[in-house]
C-alpha positions as CSV (number, residue, x, y, z in Angstrom):
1,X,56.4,-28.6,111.5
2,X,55.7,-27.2,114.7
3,X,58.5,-29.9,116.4
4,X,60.9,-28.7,114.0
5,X,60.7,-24.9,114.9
6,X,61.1,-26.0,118.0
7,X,63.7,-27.7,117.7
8,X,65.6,-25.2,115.7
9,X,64.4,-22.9,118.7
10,X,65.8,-24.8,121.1
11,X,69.3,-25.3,118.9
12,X,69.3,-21.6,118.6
13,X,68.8,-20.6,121.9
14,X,71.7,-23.1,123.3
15,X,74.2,-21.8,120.9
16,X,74.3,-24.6,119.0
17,X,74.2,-23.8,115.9
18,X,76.0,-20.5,116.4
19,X,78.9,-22.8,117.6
20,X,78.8,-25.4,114.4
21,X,78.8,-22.5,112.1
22,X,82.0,-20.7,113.6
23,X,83.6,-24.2,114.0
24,X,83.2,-24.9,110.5
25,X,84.6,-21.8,109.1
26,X,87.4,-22.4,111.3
27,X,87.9,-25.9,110.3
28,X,87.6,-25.2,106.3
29,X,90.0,-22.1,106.5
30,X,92.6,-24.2,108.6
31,X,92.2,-27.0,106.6
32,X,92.6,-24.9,103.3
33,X,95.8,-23.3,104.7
34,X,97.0,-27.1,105.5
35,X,96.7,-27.9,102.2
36,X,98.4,-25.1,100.6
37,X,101.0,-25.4,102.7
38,X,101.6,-29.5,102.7
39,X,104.4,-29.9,100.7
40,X,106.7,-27.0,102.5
41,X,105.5,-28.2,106.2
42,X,106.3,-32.3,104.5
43,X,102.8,-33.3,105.1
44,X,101.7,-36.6,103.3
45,X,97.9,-36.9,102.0
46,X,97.0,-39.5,104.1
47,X,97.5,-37.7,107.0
48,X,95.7,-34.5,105.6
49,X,93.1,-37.3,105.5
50,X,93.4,-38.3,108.9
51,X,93.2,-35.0,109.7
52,X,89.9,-34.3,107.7
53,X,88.3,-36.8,109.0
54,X,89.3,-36.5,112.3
55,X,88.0,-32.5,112.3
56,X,84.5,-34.0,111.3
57,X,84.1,-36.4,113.8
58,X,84.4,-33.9,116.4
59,X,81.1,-32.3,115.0
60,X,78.5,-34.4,116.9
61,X,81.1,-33.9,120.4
62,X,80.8,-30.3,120.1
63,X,77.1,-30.3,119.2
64,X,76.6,-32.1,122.4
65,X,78.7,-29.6,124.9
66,X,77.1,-26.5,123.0
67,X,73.7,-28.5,123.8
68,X,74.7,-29.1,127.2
69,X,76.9,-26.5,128.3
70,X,76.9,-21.9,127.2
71,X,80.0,-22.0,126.1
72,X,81.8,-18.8,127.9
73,X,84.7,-17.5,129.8
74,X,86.0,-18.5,132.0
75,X,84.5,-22.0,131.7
76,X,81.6,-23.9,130.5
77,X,78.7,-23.3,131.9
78,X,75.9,-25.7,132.7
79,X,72.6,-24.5,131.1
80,X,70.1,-22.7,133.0
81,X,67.2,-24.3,132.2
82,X,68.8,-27.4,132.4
83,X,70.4,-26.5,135.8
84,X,66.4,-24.9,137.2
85,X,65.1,-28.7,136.3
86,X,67.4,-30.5,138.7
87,X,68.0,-27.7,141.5
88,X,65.6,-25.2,141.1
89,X,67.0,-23.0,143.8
90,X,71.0,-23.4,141.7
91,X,68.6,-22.6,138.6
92,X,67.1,-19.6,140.3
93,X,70.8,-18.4,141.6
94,X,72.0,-19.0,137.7
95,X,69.6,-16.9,136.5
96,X,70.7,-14.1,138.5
97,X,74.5,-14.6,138.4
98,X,76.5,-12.0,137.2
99,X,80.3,-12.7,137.1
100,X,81.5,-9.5,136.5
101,X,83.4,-7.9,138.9
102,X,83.1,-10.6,141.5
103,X,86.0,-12.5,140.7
104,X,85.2,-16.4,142.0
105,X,84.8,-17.8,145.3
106,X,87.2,-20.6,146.7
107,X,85.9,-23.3,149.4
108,X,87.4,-25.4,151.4
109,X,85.6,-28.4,153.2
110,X,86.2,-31.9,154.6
111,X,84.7,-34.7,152.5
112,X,83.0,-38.2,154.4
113,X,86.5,-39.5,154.0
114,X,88.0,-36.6,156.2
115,X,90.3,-35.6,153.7
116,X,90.3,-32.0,152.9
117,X,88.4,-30.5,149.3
118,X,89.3,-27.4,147.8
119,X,88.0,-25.8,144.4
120,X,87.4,-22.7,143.1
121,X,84.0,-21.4,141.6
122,X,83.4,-18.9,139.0
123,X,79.9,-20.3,138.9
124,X,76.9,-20.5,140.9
125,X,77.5,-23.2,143.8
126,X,75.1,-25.5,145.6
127,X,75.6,-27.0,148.8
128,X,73.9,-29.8,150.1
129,X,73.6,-33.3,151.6
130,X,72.1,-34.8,148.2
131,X,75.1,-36.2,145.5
132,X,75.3,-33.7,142.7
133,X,75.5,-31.0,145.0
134,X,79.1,-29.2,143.8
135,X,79.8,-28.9,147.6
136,X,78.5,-32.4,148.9
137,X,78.2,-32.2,152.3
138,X,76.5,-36.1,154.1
139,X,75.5,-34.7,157.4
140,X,72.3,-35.6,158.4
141,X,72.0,-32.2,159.9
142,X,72.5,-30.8,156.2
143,X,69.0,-30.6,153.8
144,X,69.4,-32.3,150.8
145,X,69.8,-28.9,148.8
146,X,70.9,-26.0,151.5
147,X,71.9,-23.1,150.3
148,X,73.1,-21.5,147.3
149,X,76.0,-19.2,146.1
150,X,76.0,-16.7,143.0
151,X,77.8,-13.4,142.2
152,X,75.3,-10.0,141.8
153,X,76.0,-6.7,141.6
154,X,79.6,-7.3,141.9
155,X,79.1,-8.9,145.2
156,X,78.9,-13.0,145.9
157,X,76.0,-14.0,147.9
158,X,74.6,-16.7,150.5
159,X,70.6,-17.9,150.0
160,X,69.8,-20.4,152.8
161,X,67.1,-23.1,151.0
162,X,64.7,-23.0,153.7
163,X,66.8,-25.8,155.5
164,X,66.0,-27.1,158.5
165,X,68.7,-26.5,160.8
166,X,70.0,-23.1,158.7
167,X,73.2,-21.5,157.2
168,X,75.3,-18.9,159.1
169,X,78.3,-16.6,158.3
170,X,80.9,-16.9,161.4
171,X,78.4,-18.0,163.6
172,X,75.5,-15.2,162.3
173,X,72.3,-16.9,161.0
174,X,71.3,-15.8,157.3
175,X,67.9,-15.0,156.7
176,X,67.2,-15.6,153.3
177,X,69.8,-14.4,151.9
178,X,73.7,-12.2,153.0
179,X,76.6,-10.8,151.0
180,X,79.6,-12.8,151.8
181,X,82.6,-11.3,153.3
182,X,85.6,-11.7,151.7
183,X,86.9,-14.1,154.2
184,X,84.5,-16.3,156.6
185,X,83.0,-19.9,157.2
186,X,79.9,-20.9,156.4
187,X,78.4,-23.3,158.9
188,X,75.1,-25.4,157.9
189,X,73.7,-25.9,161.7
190,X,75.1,-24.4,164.8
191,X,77.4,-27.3,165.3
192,X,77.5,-28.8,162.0
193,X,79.8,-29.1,159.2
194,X,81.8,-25.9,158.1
195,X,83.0,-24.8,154.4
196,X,85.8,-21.8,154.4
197,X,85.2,-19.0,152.1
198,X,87.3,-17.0,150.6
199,X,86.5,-14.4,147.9
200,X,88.9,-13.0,145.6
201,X,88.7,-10.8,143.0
202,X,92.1,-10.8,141.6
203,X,92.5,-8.8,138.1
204,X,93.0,-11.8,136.0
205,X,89.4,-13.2,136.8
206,X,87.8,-10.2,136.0
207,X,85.3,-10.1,133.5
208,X,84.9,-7.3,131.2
């Protein structure tokens, strides 16, 4: 009994079953207006079959994203917890994020093939030697985990791991943590490998 509350616990706090249940009453109210409207849109019962089945079988996929993932705007969003058990500095930083009024953060860096990566991040970011890292930097002179991005107080933010060689803005060494500008570079040792910065907060990422 006690495995099962906390189970139902852990379903509960992930969303899970919040997401079946809203799923479900979507799928039985489409489904319902489907049928009452076969014979005018020329649908054929086996493919209201199909279709049944089909909208049941994506049951156990979305149980597994809501499991995986909080399921908000603007994207999915790995879980916390989750996140704190394989970085615990990205878990710390996604604890504290706050997207609101930030807008996102786009980098730009050179990969170990020396072609160019950009993305955009809405999300905490973590920065590192170590695979996994959503900015993957192999530099030996780069710590496995190095530093940390996440939006707070409207504001994104730099939080240098306690690396070995450090993290500077435009040449300026953070210690601990900065506020990013809205355009820099972010350098991880004096003479090491550089990711470009640039944050915007342009009215369509807001969130309200």
């Amino acid at each position: 009994m006690k495995h099962l509350r906390a189970i139902l616990t852990e379903l509960t706090r992930r969303r899970v079953l919040r997401v079946m249940w809203v799923y479900l009453a979507g799928f039985v109210v489409f489904a319902a207006t489907i049928y009452s409207l076969k014979d005018a849109l020329g649908i054929s019962d086996v493919w209201l079959r199909w279709g049944f089945w089909a909208g049941l079988a994506l049951i156990p996929l979305l149980a597994i994203i809501a499991w995986r993932y909080d399921m908000v705007p603007p994207q999915l969003v790995r879980d916390a917890r989750d996140v704190a058990l394989e970085n615990p500095a990205l878990g710390w930083a996604a604890m504290r994020h706050d997207a609101k009024d930030a807008g996102f953060v786009l980098l730009a860096w050179q990969t170990d093939d020396a072609s160019k990566s950009e993305r955009r991040f809405f999300q905490p970011v973590s920065i590192g030697r170590e695979t996994g890292n959503d900015v993957e930097l192999p530099d030996p002179r780069v710590s496995r985990h190095h530093a940390v991005l996440w939006a707070e107080a409207g504001a994104w933010r730099v939080r240098d791991l306690d690396s070995a060689n450090g993290t500077f803005i435009d040449a300026a060494r953070v210690a601990g943590q900065a506020i990013l500008p809205q355009s820099c570079e972010l350098r991880f040792h004096p003479n090491g490998p550089i990711v470009a910065v640039c944050v915007t907060r342009s009215p369509e990422t807001l969130v309200g």
